[in-house]
N, C-alpha and C positions, 0 to 999 in steps of 0.2 A: 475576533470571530468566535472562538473557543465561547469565551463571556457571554455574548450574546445568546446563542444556544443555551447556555445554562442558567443565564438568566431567564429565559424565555420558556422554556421546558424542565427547567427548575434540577434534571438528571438525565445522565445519559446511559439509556440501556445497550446499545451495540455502535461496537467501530469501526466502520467499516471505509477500506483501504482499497484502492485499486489498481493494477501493475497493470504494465506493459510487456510487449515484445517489438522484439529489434526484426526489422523487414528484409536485414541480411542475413545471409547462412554466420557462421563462426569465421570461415574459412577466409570471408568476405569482409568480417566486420573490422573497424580500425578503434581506436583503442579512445577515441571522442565518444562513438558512439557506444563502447560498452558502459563506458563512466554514465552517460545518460542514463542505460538503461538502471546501471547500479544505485545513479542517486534517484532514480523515481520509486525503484524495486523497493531499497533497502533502507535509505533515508529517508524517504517518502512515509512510510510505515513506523519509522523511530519518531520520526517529528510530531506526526498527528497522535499516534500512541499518548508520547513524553505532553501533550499538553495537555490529555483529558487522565492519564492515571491515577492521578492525587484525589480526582473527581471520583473517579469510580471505586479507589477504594477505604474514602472514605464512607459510601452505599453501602458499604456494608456486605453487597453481594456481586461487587463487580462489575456486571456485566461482561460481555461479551464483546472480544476483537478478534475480526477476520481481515484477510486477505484476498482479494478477488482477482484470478486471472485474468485475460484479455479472453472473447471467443474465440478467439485463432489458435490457441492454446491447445487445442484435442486437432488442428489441423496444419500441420506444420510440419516444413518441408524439408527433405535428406538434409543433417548437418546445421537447421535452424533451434536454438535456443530459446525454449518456452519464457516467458516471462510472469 
């Protein structure tokens, strides 16, 4: 997939990544569901990151990677864990 895009668009100026949040409090959560959250949060972000970097800095100028919350993120409840 990575190829494609790059073949197709020839460079990539922004990377943009998107997390989640867990629907339980902390209090509530069991230890499946934190691993989810951790591997979409944190590996999710490494994986897509580690396949375009060599791309981008060979550009010369990088570009840009973010991380995009979930919108429930500014709405969340006594004890719940932004994601």
């Amino acid at each position: 997939m990575a190829q494609d895009l790059l073949k197709e668009f020839g460079h990539l100026d922004i990377l943009s990544t998107r997390r989640i949040s867990s629907d339980k409090t902390f209090v509530k959560m069991d230890h499946a569901s934190w691993r989810k959250v951790l591997a979409i949060n944190l590996d999710g972000v490494f994986n897509c990151t580690k396949v375009f970097i060599d791309q981008m800095i060979q550009q010369n100028y990088g570009g840009w990677s973010t991380s995009l919350g979930h919108r429930t993120d500014r709405q969340l409840r006594p004890g719940q864990l932004p994601g």
